[in-house]
C-alpha positions as CSV (number, residue, x, y, z in Angstrom):
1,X,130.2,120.7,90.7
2,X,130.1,123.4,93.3
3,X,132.2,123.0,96.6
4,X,129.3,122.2,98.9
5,X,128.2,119.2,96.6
6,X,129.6,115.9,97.6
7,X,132.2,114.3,94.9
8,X,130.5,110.7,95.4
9,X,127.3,109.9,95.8
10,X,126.3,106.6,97.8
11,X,123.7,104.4,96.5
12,X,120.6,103.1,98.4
13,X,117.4,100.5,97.6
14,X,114.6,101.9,98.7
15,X,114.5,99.9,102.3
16,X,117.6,101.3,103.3
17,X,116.4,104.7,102.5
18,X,113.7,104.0,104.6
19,X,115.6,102.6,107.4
20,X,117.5,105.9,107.9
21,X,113.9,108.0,107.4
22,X,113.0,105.8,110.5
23,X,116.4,105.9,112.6
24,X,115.8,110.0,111.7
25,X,112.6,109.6,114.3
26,X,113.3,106.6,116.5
27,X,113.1,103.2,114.9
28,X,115.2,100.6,114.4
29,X,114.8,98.9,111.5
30,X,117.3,96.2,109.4
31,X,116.2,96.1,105.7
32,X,116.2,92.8,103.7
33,X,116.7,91.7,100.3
34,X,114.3,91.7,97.7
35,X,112.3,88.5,97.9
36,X,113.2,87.0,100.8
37,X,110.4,87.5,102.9
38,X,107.0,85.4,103.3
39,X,105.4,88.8,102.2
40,X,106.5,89.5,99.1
41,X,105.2,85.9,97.8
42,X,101.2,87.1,98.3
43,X,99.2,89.1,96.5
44,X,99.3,92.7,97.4
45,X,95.6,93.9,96.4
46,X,92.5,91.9,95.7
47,X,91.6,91.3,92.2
48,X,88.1,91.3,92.8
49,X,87.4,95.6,92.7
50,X,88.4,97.4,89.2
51,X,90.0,99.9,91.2
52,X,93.2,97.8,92.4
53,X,96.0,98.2,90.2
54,X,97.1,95.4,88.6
55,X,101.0,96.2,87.9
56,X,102.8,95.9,91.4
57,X,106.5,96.3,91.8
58,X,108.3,95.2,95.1
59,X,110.6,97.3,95.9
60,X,111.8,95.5,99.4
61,X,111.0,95.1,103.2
62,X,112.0,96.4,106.5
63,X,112.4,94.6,109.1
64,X,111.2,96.6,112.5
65,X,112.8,96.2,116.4
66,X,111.4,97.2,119.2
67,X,107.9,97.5,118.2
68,X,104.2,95.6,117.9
69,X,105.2,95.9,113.5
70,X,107.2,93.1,112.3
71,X,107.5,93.7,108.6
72,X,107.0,96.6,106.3
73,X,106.8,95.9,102.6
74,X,107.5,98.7,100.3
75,X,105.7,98.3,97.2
76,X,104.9,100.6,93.9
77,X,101.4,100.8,92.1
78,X,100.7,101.7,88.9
């Protein structure tokens, strides 16, 4: 490793890598575990269209203060 590169490397889900994207410009946000929100339980896109992906993966939620947005799900298509 070169001296400018950190020995240990911290680990984050995909909310909390959000969450500090967000504090970077403003907004507080708490993130939550994965499947404990009312959100995730839903279907994410209609299955009526041949364009909406079928294979979803929920990748967590966010949890936003301060602001007219009370959840943000974070979710991979393809």
């Amino acid at each position: 490793m070169h001296d400018s590169e950190p020995d240990t490397f911290v680990y984050r889900t995909w909310p909390e890598k959000f969450g500090v994207m967000l504090k970077e410009i403003g907004i507080d946000s708490v993130s939550k575990e994965i499947g404990m929100d009312d959100v995730e339980n839903d279907d994410y896109y209609s299955r009526y269209f041949a364009q909406t992906p079928r294979m979803v993966t929920n990748k967590g939620c966010l949890d936003v203060q301060n602001s007219n947005i009370d959840v943000v799900q974070i979710i991979q298509k393809g």
